[in-house]
N, C-alpha and C positions, 0 to 999 in steps of 0.2 A: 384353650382346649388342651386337655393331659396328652403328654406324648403316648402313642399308641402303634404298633406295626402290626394288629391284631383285624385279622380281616377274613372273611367265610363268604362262598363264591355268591351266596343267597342274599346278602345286601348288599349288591351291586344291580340286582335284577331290577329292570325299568327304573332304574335313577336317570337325573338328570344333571350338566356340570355345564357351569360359566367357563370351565378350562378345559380345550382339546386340544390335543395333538392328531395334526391327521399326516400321516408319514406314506413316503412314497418311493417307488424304488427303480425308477421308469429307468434310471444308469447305475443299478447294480454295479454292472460290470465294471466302472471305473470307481466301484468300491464307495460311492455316493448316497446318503439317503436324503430326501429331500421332506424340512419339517416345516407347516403349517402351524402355527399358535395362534391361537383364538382364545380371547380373552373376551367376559362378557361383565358386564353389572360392574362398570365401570364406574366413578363420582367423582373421580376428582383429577385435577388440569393434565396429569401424567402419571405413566407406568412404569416399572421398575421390574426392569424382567434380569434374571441372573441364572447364569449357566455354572455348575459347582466347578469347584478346583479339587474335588477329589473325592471316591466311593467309600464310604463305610467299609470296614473292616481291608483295606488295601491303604496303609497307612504314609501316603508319598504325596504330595501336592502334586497334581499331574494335567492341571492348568486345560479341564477339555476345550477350551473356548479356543484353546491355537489350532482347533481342527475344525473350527465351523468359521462359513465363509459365505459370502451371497446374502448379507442382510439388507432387508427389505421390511422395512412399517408401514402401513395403513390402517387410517381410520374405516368404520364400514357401520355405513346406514344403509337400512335395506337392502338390496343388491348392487348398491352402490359402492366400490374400494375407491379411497381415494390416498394417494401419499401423503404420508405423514410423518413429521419431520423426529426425528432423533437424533443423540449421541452417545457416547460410550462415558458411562461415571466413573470408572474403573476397566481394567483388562478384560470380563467377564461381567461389567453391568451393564444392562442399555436402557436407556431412559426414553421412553416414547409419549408424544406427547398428542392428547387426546383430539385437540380441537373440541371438546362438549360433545362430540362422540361417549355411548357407552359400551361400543364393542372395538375391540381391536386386530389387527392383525398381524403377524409379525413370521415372512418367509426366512429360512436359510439351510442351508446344506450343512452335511456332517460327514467327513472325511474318516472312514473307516477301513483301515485294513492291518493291523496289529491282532495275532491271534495268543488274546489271551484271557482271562476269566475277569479280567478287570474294563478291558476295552472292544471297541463296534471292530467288527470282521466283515464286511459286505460282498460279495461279489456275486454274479448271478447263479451262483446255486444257492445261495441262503444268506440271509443277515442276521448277525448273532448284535444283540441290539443293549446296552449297558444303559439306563433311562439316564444315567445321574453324567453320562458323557451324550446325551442327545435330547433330552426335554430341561430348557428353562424353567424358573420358577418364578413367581409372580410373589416377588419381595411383599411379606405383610399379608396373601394370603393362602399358606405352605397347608392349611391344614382344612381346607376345602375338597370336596370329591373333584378328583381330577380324569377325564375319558381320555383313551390314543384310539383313532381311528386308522386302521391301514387300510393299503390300497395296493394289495400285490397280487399277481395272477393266481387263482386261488388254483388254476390248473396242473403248473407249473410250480409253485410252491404248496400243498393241500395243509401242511401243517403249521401250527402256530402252538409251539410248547413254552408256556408263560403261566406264575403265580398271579398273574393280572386277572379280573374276573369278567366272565361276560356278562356284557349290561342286556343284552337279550337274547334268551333260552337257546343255545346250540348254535348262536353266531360268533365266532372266534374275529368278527371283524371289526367287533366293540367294545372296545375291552377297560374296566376300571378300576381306581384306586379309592380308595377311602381319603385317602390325606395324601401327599406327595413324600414324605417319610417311605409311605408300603410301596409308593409308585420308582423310586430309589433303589429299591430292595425287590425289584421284580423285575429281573433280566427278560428277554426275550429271545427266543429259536423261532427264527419264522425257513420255511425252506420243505424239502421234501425228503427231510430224514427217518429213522427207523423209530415207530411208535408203537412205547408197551405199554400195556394199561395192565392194575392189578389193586386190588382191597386188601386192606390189612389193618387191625385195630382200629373197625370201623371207619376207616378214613379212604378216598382214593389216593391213588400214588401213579405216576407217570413215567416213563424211561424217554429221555427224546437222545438215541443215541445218534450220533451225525460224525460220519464217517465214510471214506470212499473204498472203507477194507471190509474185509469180510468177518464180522465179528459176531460171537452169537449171543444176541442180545436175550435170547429165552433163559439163558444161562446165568447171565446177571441177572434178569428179575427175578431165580430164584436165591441168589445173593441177597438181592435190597431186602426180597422179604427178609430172609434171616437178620439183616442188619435192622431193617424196623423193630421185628419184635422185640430182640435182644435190647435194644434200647429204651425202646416204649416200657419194657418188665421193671427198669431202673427207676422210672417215673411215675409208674399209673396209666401209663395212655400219651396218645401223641396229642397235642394244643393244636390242631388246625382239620382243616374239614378233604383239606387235597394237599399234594407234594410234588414233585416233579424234581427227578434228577436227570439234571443236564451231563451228557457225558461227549465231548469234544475227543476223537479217537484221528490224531493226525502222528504224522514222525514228528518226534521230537516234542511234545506237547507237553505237559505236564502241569500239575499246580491245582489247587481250589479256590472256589471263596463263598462262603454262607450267604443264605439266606433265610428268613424266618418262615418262607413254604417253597422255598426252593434251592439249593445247589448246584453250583456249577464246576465241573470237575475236568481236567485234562489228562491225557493219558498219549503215550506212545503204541499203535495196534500191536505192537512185540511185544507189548508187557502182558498179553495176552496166552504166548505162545512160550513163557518163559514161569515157570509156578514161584519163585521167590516176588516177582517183579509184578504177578497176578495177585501175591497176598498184598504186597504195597499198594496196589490200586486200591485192594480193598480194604486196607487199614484207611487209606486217603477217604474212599466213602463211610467210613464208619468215624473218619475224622469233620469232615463235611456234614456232614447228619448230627452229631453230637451237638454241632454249635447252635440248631436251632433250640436248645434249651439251653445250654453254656456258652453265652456270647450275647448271644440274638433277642434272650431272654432275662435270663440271669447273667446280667452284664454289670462292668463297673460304672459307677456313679456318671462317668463322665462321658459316653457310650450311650445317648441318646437321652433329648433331643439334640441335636446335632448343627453346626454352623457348617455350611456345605463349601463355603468361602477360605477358611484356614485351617487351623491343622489345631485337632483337639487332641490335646495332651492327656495321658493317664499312666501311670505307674502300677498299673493293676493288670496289664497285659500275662503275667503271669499266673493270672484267675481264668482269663478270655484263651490263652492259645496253649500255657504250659498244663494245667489241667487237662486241656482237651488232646496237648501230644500226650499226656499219662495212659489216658482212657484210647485213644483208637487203636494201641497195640492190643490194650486188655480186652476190648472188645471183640474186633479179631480174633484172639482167642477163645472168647467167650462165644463168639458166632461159633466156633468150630473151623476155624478155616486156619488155624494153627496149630500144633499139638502144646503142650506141657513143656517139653522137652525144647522145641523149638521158639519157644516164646520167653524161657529161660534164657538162652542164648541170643535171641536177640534183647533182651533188656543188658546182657552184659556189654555186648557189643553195641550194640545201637545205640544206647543211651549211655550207662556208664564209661564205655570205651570212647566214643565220642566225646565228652565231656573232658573226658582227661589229656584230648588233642588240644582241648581249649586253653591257652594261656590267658588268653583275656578271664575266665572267670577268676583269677586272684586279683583285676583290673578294676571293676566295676562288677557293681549288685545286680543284681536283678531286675530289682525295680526301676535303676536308672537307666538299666539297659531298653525297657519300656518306655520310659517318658522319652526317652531322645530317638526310639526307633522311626519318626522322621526323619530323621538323619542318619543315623546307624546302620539301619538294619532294610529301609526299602530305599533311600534316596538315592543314593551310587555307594555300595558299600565297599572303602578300600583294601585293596588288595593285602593288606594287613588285620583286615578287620578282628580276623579270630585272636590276632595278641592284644587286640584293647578291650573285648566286650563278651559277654557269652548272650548266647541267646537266649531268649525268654522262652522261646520254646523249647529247646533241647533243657536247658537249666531248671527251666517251672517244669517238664515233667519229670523228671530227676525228682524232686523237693514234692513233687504232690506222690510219688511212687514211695519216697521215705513216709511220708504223712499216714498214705495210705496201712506201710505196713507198721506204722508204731501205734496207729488207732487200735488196730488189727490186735496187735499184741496187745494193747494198755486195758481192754476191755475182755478179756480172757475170748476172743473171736467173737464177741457177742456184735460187737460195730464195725463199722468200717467206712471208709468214706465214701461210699453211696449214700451213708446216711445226710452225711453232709450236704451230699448232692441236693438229697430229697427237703434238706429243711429250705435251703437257698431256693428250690423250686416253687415250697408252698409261698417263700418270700413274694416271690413273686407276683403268685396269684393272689395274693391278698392287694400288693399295690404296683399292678403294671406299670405305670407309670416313669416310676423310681427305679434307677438300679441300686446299688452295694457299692459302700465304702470298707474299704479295706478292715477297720473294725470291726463291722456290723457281719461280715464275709465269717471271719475269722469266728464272730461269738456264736453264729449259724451253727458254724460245726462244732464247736466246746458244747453247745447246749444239743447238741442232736447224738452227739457220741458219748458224752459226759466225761470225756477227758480234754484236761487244761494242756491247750499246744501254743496260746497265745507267743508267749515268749521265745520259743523256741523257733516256732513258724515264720516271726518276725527277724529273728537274729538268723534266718537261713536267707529271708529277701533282701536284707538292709546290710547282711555281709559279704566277704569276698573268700572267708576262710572253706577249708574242704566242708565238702558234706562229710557228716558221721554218716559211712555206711555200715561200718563193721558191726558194731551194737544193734543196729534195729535187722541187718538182714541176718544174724544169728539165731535173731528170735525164728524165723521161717526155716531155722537148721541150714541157711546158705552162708557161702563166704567167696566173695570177691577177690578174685587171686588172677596173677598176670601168670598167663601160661607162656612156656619161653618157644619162640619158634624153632623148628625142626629140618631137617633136610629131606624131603621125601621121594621117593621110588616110583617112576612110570616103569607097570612092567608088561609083560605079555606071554604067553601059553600056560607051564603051568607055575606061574610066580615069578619065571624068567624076568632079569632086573635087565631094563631096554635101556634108561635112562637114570640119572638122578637131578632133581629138581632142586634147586637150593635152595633155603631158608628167606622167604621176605626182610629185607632192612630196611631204614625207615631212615630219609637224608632228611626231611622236615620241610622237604620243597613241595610244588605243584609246578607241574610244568606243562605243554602243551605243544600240539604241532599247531604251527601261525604259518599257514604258505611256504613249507619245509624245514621252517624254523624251528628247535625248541626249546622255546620260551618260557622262562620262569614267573610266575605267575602269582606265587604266594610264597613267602617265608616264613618260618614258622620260629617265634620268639626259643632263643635256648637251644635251638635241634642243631644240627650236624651241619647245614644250608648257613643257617644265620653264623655260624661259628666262625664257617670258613674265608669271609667275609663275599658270598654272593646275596643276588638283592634283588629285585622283581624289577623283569621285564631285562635281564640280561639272559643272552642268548648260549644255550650251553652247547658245544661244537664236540668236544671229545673229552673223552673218560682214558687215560692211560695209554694217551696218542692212538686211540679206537676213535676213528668218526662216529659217532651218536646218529643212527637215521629216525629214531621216531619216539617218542615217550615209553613204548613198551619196551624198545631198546636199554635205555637208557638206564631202566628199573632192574634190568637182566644182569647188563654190564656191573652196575651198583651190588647187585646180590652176589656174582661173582667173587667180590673182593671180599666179602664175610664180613668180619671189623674191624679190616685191614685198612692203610688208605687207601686214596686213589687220588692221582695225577688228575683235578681239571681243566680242563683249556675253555676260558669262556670268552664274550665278546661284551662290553659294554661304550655306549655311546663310540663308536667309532675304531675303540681301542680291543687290541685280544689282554687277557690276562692269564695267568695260571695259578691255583690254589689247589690245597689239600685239603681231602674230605674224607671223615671214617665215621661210615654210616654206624647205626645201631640197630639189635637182631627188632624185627619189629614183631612185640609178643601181645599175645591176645587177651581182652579179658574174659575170664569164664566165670559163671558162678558154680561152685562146688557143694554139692550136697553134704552135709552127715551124715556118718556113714552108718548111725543108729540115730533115730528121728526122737524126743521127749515128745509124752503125750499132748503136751503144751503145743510145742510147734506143730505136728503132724494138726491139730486142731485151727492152728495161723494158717498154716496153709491150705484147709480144707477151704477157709472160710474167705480166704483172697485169690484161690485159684477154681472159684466155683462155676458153675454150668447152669 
């Protein structure tokens, strides 16, 4: 059967499935869900049930089987269980063996209390439920209709927010997949959090926000609308029949992860009460949302079907996530939730100014930095990371923001890389199935814009040298220019000078308070930190025989000295040391307008900065 994640809540109505799940939640509180597997249409001596070692789109082996515990097999005739013998083929396979029984069954627990978009959160106010770390699969037959029955107080918990469908008309207590693929890709919010319903481009859409703050969720469903249409105008229409954004509102929360009819989103409730930190969440939803046609859809070759056992490799992460960093600022913007002026600056700062923190990108491509982001980028990434590698994400959308504006230019504003978007899209709908090899990605957009980027586009993923920005952002009449930092003025009545603030420097460290400690954290390849020879995880004590009480200290003491040195006293493995540091002014990037526009540009930029 073709791989498929493609599923409409109306063929799921009165099906029937040889595979349930019937889950149960009788000890929430210790953070426990208890899962039943029922296997039916059984033929032969034994069964092969496998628990995955890692989620789609969360690219880290993350081994769920070390959190299930309490297994138990049985054969079952009639209403008869009887034990039935097995063992483990592997860390996460278990081999059950039938007896000429053709139903089987297989109890055991799932240990959830990690709150994050990848993993189970249980406890008796709600279980936020990840399939692909709580339902095994039945090795050899993955693409079968699969049911999860729950069994939780519907009193006490009344909602269940899930892309899973109901198998009968307005009971949320039966719920199914088409194949175990869609059953993988359809989290679950079961509990008694805050539910929005709303219609938009003929489809429903869901809000399940779950949160113990006070947040106004009437307020973001008039966001999501703005973020659906805005997106859906890109495409034609949205590909599914319902959506559901999952939004996790805890301290300290943060992060996404796609889904093909649903997204799960974290967020801190201050990012609410703070409007820079309220646009990020909603670039995060307008980043989450994009992926259900770039990623989920229009994905690389290697990006489903899927080995849920090991770790599939792709060097195309920068089609799947740096694309999609490009697009959720520009969308933000394009929703209105950013002005011109501010979307300008943060592409200087956000992306090209970050970029240029990066010493790794002169390290490694792009594309390498994709294939090995097992290891690199989710597995434990070292405290040095940013001087071996750049990211796919910040670096792909860098490189698809050039792409976009030298389409922009090449075709007198006539294209741009939405068209691209839009040919990759039809791609798909011609052969779900399949994704995009990096080739066929590339001829997508040469034949949809009608300008040759092959070579170019290739020599930006395959190398380490700078991006050319000067040439393509000229054409939009901008220029990337380091503005040098300043000493500035707190004042009070009528301009009266209170205070003078001193100019930001930049030592190239991270450092951090560790239990009063502060701890260096990261060094930064070249900078001021790596020069003087300190090194991570030494403890820095005082700046020019000044005790150092806390990170923001620390940054004050440093600015003080301008680019002068400074006396440090640090401590490593046992021993104090003292070294000399002279920080640099730390200067920002801006993009700077022409200061008269050609008809040409004023035209690039009508047609990349449009509404």
């Amino acid at each position: 059967m073709p791989y498929s994640i493609e599923q409409r809540d109306e063929q799921l109505l009165n099906t029937s499935a040889n595979i349930l799940y019937t889950l149960g939640f009788e000890r929430a509180p210790q953070h426990l869900v208890s899962v039943t597997m029922r296997v039916q249409a059984i033929t032969g001596p034994d069964v092969v049930l496998v628990m995955p070692s890692w989620t789609p789109g969360s690219y880290k082996i993350r081994d769920y089987a070390g959190l299930q515990g309490n297994v138990r097999a049985y054969t079952v005739r009639g209403t008869s269980r009887t034990p039935a013998a097995f063992h483990w083929r592997d860390k996460a396979s278990l081999v059950v063996q039938t007896n000429g029984a053709d139903i089987i069954e297989v109890d055991y627990v799932v240990y959830g209390y990690e709150r994050t978009v990848r993993t189970n959160h249980i406890n008796r106010w709600h279980a936020f439920l990840v399939p692909a770390a709580t339902c095994m699969y039945v090795e050899g037959r993955q693409d079968e209709i699969h049911h999860v029955a729950l069994t939780h107080a519907q009193s006490e918990w009344p909602h269940v927010s899930t892309a899973l469908s109901p198998v009968r008309k307005g009971d949320a207590t039966l719920l199914g997949a088409l194949n175990y693929d869609i059953l993988v890709d359809s989290p679950l919010e079961i509990g008694d959090h805050i539910v929005r319903t709303f219609e938009a481009e003929g489809a429903k859409h869901e809000l399940a926000l779950v949160t113990n703050h006070n947040v106004d969720a009437d307020w973001l469903v008039e966001q999501l609308k703005t973020i659906v249409s805005t997106e859906a105008a890109i495409f034609g229409g949205v590909p599914y029949d319902r959506y559901v954004f999952v939004l996790h509102c805890f301290p300290g929360n943060g992060g996404g992860l796609e889904h093909a009819r649903s997204s799960i989103n974290g967020t801190d409730p201050q990012t609410l009460l703070d409007k820079s930190k309220a646009i990020d969440l909603l670039s995060l939803l307008c980043h989450e949302y994009f992926h259900l046609w770039n990623v989920k859809r229009i994905r690389p070759v290697e990006l489903g079907p899927f080995d849920y056992t090991r770790e599939r490799y792709t060097s195309m992460l920068w089609l799947a996530e740096g694309l999609t960093s490009y697009y959720d600022d520009l969308l933000a913007y394009r929703c209105g939730f950013t002005t011109e002026k501010a979307y300008l600056e943060g592409i200087a700062k956000d992306h090209f100014g970050k970029l240029a923190r990066v010493p790794g990108r002169a390290q490694m491509s792009v594309k390498d930095s994709s294939y090995l982001a097992w290891l690199k980028l989710y597995f434990a990434p070292a405290p040095d990371a940013s001087n071996r590698f750049p990211s796919y994400y910040l670096k792909g959308g860098v490189i698809f923001l050039l792409l976009d504006l030298y389409i922009i230019d090449h075709t007198d504003a006539q294209r741009s890389l939405d068209d691209g978007l839009r040919a990759m899209w039809e791609q798909y709908r011609i052969d779900p199935a399949k994704g995009l090899t990096e080739q066929e990605c590339i001829a997508l957009i040469e034949r949809a814009t009608g300008v040759q980027v092959r070579e170019m586009l290739q020599g930006w993923l395959d190398g380490t040298e700078e991006l050319p920005h000067a040439e393509i952002l000229a054409a939009m009449g901008l220029t990337l220019e380091l503005k040098p930092p300043s000493t500035s003025a707190i004042t009070f009545g009528e301009n009266r000078t209170f205070a003078s603030v001193q100019a930001d420097v930049m030592a190239g460290w991270t450092c951090a308070d560790v239990n009063g400690r502060i701890i260096v954290r990261a060094v930064e390849d070249g900078g001021p930190a790596q020069r003087a020879g300190i090194g991570v995880d030494d403890e820095i004590l005082a700046v020019n025989d000044k005790r150092v009480a806390s990170p923001a200290h620390l940054d004050r003491l440093m600015a003080e000295q301008g680019g002068t040195a400074a006396r440090i006293t640090a401590h490593c493995d046992g021993r104090l040391y003292t070294t000399s540091i002279t920080c640099v002014p730390t200067a920002t990037f801006t993009l700077t307008e022409s200061a008269t526009l050609t008809e040409h540009q004023l035209a690039n930029r009508k047609r990349w900065l449009h509404r």
